[in-house]
Phi, psi and omega in degrees: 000127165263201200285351167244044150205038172261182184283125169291151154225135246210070206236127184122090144191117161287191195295329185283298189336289199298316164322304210282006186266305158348273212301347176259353174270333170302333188277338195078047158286109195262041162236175193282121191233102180252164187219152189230111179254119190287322155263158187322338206242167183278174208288157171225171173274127199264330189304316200311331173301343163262329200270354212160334164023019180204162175081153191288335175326312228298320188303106212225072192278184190273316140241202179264149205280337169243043148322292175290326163263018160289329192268013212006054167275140192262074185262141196239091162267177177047058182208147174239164156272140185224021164178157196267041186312077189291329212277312196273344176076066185205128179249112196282122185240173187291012178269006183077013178262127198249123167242132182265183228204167126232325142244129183278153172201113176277126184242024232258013176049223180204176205198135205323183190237148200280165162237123202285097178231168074034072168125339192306329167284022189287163185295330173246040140260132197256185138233154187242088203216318147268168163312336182271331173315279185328309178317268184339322190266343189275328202277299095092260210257115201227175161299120184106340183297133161249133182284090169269132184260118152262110222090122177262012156349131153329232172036286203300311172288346159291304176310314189264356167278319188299304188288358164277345158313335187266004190051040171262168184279102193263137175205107147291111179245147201212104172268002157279190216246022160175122191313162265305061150316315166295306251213313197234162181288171187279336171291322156308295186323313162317296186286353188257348163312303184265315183314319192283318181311337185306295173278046148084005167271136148314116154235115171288129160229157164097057177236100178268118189293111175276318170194186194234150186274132195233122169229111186097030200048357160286163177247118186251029176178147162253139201258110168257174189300346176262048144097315181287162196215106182271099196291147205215154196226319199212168180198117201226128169293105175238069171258016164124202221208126173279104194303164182265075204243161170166274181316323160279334198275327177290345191266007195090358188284156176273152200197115180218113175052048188151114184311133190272122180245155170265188203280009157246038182069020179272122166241238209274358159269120158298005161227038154222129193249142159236169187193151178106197162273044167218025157252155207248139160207141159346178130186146185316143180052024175249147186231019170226117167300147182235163153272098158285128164248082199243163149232009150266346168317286157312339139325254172354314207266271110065297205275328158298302181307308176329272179306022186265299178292349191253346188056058176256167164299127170270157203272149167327124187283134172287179170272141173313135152220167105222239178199196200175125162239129225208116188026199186285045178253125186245128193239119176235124181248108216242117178081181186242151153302150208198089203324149161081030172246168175270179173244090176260147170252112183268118187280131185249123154051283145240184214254125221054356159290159206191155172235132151260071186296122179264106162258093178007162142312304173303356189073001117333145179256173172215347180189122177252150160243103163262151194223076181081029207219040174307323173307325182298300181328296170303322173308319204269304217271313161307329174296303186282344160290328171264357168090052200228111174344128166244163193223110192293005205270314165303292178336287177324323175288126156272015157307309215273134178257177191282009179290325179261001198277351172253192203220121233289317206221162182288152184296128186291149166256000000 
């Protein structure tokens, strides 16, 4: 048998399972390709879960139900996998059933991260990561409801812009000193920081959740440590998200906050592959591995391991992006962040777009933050793949256009 007709197994599937699973019938793989979902439903699309969470729109799936046996892909949901058998090369799921491998692919993503407090289990404090969540939180949440976000996170800050369209009564609690602290620049913070004051949210930041109050096993307040107390109707956790590596760190795989992987996604057992978020992974011009929690991200990785297992040239790595839409704002983010850069701000087009390009010492980009800007975006995300000097003087014209903003060598300061 060869390496393209032994059995793929797949367990995980999101947006990285399922592309890959595509992607090897696309490629002419001809071995037996199962894919393993832990939930009931078949893959769907995750953005909508934040993004909308209510209404039939939010359930989106990714392909058509007869995608899979057209593609003879073997998809098994509402089944989990619970150990790894590497030696015999078999992945044992809780239905007792041993499935072999010739190639592996963990997919197996990440899963909110809990808040150890006091009250956090009451019932209705949520999280937000499936489709039956999304359920829960769209039934929820009416008009006149108060809402507390615990997190200011992209997740979190998506949830509070849709109910407050829905007119419920929004408090963002933020324990860093500016909502998405981690992820966006401190100016990106701001301005989406007034944008939400604008439309009616509450944003608390530098506020530490001592515990949440609970009556009748409901939670009718979040209690912070100075004492205050943001009274609630409902109360949803977003402090970020735990990779599931739990099934490689039990198989022996190396694993540190993540499956460790090489730029096609291999890891250190060479017939098992991760992808998604919950792969540690390389990336050009970095010399510490990250963790993306993306979906081009798993896309990317998806599109590597396939030519991995097919033995094809892996294909050129994109640059990280992703996006967020927050009232009528569509925010597309192209590179990572990075100390010691500048913040140039390019004004976009119509009133209130905007670019925020992070620029190097070298004149270099490392990062665009766009706002209702696609042009800007596409622009800023070719600059930074290709690495290319800018003469910030242009950048800053929105006359100029950005096809001119670069320049052979950096601009003296």
């Amino acid at each position: 048998m060869t390496s393209t007709e032994e059995p793929v197994v797949i367990v995980g599937a999101g947006h990285g399972g399922s592309s890959l699973c595509a992607m090897l019938r696309q490629v002419g793989y001809a071995g037996q390709v199962t894919v393993i979902g832990g939930e009931p439903h078949l893959p769907y699309h995750r953005p909508p879960l934040s993004k909308k969470f209510a209404g039939p729109e939010v359930r989106q799936l990714i392909r058509p139900p007869e995608f899979y046996p057209d593609n003879a892909i073997d998809i098994r949901t509402g089944v989990h996998a619970t150990v790894v058998h590497r030696q015999t090369r078999e992945v044992e799921l809780d239905d007792g059933i041993r499935l072999p491998y010739g190639h592996l692919i963990l997919a197996t993503g990440a899963r909110p991260r809990a808040l150890p407090v006091e009250g956090w289990e009451a019932d209705n404090v949520l999280t937000l990561r499936t489709l039956d969540d999304a359920h829960i939180l769209g039934r929820t949440l009416t008009a006149g409801a108060r809402l507390a976000v615990i997190g200011g996170g992209y997740v979190g800050m998506e949830v509070a812009a849709v109910a407050r369209t829905r007119g419920v009564d929004v408090t963002v609690i933020e324990r860093e000193d500016r909502i998405l602290a981690r992820v966006a620049s401190r100016d990106l913070s701001h301005r989406l920081t007034e944008y939400h004051k604008a439309h009616g949210t509450t944003v608390m930041v530098g506020a530490d959740v001592a515990s949440i109050d609970v009556a009748g096993g409901s939670a009718r307040g979040v209690r912070l440590h100075d004492g205050r107390v943001v009274d609630c109707d409902l109360v949803l956790v977003g402090i970020g998200a735990i990779p599931d590596d739990s099934l490689a760190v039990a198989a022996g795989i190396s694993c540190r906050n993540g499956i460790i992987v090489d730029r096609d996604g291999r890891t250190s057992d060479p017939q098992i592959f991760a992808i998604g978020d919950v792969a540690l992974r390389p990336l050009a011009g970095r010399t510490a591995l990250i963790r993306l929690e993306s979906i081009p991200n798993a896309t990317d990785l998806a599109k590597r391991t396939t030519a991995a297992i097919v033995g094809n040239a892996a294909p050129k790595e994109e640059v990280p992006w992703f996006w967020s839409d927050q009232f009528d704002l569509k925010l597309k983010i192209a590179g990572l962040t990075e100390p010691d850069v500048e913040i140039v701000v390019r004004d976009g087009k119509t009133p209130g777009s905007f670019a925020l390009f992070h620029v190097r010492p070298d004149h270099t980009i490392a990062a665009v933050e766009a706002a209702n800007a696609p042009a800007a975006f596409m622009a800023g995300k070719q600059l930074i793949e290709q690495g290319t000097t800018i003469a910030i003087d242009k950048l800053t014209d929105p006359a100029t256009s950005l096809r001119d903003v670069a320049t052979e060598r950096p601009v003296a300061v």
